[in-house]
N, C-alpha and C positions, 0 to 999 in steps of 0.2 A: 134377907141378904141377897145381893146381887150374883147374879151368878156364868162366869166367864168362864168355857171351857177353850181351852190352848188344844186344838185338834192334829198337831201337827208339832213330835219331837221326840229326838233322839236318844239314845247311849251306847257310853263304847266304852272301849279298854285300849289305846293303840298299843300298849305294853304285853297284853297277850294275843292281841288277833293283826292280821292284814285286813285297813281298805285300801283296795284298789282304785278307789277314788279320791284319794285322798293327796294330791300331788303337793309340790315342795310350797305352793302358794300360802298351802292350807295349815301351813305349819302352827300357825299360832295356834289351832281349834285340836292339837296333834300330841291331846294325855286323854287322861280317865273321866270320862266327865258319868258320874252316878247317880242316884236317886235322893242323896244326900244335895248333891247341886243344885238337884231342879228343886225341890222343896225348899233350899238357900234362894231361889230367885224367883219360885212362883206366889211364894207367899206375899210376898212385899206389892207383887202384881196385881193382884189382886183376884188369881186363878184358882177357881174352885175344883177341876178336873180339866185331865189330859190324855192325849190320842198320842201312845207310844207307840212307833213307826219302823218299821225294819232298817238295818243299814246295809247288810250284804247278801248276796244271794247263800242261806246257809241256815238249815231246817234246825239246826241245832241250837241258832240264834233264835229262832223262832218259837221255840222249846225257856229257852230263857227267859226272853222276853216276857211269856205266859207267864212264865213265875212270881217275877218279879211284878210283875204290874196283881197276881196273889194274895203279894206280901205290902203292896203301898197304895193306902188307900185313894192319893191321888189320883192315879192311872183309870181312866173307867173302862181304857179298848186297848186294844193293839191292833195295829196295821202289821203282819207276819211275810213273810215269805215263802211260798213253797215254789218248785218246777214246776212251772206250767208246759212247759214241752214235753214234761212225760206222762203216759198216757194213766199215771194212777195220782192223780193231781185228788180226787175225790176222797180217796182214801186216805192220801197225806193229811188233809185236812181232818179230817175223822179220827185219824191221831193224834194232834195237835189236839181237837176238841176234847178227849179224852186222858188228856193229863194236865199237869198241874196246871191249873190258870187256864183251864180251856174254856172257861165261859167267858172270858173277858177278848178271847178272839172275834174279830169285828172285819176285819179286811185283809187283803193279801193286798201286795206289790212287788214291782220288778223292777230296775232300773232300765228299762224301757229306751233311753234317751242314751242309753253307753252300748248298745246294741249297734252294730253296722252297718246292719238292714231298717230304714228308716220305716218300713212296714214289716216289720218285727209281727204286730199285733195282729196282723189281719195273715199270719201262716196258720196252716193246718190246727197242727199239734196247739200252737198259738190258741186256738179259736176254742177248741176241745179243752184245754182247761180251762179256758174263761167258764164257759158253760157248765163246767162243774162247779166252779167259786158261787155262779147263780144258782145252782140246783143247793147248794150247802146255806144259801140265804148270808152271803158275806156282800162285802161291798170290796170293787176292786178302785184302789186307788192310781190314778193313770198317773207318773214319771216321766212328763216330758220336753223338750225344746221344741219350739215354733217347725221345728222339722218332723215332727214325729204325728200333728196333728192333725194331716186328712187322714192316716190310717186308723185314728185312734178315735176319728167322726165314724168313719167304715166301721169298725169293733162294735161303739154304738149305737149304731143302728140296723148292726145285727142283734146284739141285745136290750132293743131297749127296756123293756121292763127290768134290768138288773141295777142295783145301785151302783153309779160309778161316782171317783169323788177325782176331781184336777188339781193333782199340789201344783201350789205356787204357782199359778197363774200361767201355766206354760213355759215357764221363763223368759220370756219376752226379754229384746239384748238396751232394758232401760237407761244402761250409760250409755247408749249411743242413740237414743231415742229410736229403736227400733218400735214399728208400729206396726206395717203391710209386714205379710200376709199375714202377721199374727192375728189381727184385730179382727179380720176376715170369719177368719176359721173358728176365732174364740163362740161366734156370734151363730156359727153352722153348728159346732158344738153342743151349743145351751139348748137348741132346738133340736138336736139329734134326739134326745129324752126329757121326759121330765121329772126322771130320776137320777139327773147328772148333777150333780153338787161342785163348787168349786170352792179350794183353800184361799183367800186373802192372807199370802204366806208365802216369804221367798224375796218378797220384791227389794227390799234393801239390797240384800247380797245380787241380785241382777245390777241393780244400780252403782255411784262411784262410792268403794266402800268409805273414802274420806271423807267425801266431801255435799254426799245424796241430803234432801231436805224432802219435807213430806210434799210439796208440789210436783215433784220430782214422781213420786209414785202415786199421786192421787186423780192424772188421766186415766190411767191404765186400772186403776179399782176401778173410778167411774164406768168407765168400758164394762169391765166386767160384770159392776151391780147393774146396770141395764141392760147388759146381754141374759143375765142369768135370771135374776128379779133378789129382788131382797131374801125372797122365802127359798134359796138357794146356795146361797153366801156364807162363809163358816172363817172364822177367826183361826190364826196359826203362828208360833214363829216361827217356826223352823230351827230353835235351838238345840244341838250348840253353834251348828253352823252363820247362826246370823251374830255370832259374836263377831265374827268378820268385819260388821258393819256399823255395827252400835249393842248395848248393853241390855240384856235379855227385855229390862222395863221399857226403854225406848222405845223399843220394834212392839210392845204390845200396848203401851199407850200410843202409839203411831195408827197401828191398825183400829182402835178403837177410837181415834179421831178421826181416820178418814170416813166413819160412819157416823160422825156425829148429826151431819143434816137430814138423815133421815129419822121418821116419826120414833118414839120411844119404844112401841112396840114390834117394829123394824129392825131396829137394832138388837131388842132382849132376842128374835129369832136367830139371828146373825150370830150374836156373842154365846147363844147356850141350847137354842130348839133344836136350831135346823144340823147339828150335830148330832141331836138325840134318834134324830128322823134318818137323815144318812147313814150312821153305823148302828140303826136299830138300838142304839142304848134304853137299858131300864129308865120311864121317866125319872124316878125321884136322882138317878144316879148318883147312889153316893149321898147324897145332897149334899 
């Protein structure tokens, strides 16, 4: 059997919680989407495991999460949440490890990119939990816009031996054919470490949600499978959010065509290794 892990995607409830990111645009993606859904649209995909991703800063989320990913054998990791600004980041995690679903904890993130300070990442307290995420052997996943990305070069190459992994390509502004300075930085990035991993993930919902074609996103992978290398590259949709764009199948028949020209064994690392290697997953994962 083929096997395709979706490294990158959500759940929520907007009926019992606030996001704060979530503005009046967003409305259509703005109910319950559950495990029940993604099982309704990964099957048909032809996705064998998935990389469940925090949504809000809220350790309690991150508690659930664990569980839930427990209870459904899809799930192989969770991307969590904890404060990294405070100074027992180490310990929260050593929590989180130790309750339900604490082994399937894989990475933390922060929304990074809704922060003020465009060098967020390279503060103190900033720096001091990253380095706890490394001493706990997680992988931190970087959040961010084409604005956030010399700081987030700086973070790694203060640490480089830590796994870091780049959702969705930076978000580069692809309806408008935004390119400089992203393309720049992307490429500083990939050679900060070479434990930097990047999502092929996001790019629709950059794009025009009507009207995007896969030419449309297929400079901006090229960029990045040659900045990064193949053995770097990680498949993602980004659902529920890329329902914005197109229908859960689209976005990952899209991403697994825009890797079609490379070698066969290029792509199995892309669609299901180099996920296993990034968030330290058990090889058979699941199978």
């Amino acid at each position: 059997m083929n096997r395709l892990i979706d490294t990158h995607h959500h759940l929520w409830d907007t009926a019992k919680t606030d996001y704060p990111w979530m503005t009046a645009e967003l409305d259509a993606i703005r109910r319950r989407f559950d495990t029940d859904d993604l099982l309704a649209v990964t099957g048909p995909a032809g996705v064998t495991g998935t990389i469940l991703v925090q949504t809000r800063s809220s350790f309690e989320e991150s508690q659930e999460f664990l569980a839930v990913a427990a209870d459904t054998d899809l799930i192989l990791g969770v991307v969590a949440w904890v404060d990294l600004s405070s100074p027992d980041v180490f310990e929260q995690i050593t929590t989180l490890k130790s309750g339900k679903g604490g082994t399937y904890l894989v990475g933390i993130r922060h929304q990074v990119h809704d922060e003020e300070d465009e060098n967020w990442l390279l503060r103190e307290d900033v720096q001091r939990g990253l380095s706890a995420i490394h001493a706990q052997e997680l992988a931190y996943d970087l959040l961010l816009r084409p604005r956030e990305l010399p700081a987030a070069i700086g973070a790694v190459r203060n640490l480089p031996d830590m796994h870091w992994v780049l959702d969705h390509i930076a978000k580069p502004e692809i309806a408008k054919c935004g390119w400089q300075p992203w393309a720049d930085h992307i490429e500083d990035l990939a050679k900060a470490s070479p434990t930097c991993w990047v999502k092929l993930s996001g790019m629709a919902t950059e794009a025009d949600w009507n009207a995007w074609t896969i030419d449309d996103l297929r400079p901006y992978a090229n960029h990045i499978i040659k900045s990064f290398g193949p053995q770097r590259c990680m498949l993602g949709s980004d659902w529920p959010v890329c329902l914005l764009a197109a229908p859960y199948r689209r976005i990952m028949d899209t991403a697994q065509d825009l890797i079609t020209n490379l070698p066969a064994d290029q792509q199995a690392d892309i669609s299901f290794s180099n996920a296993i290697e990034a968030y330290r997953l058990e090889p058979d994962a699941r199978n």
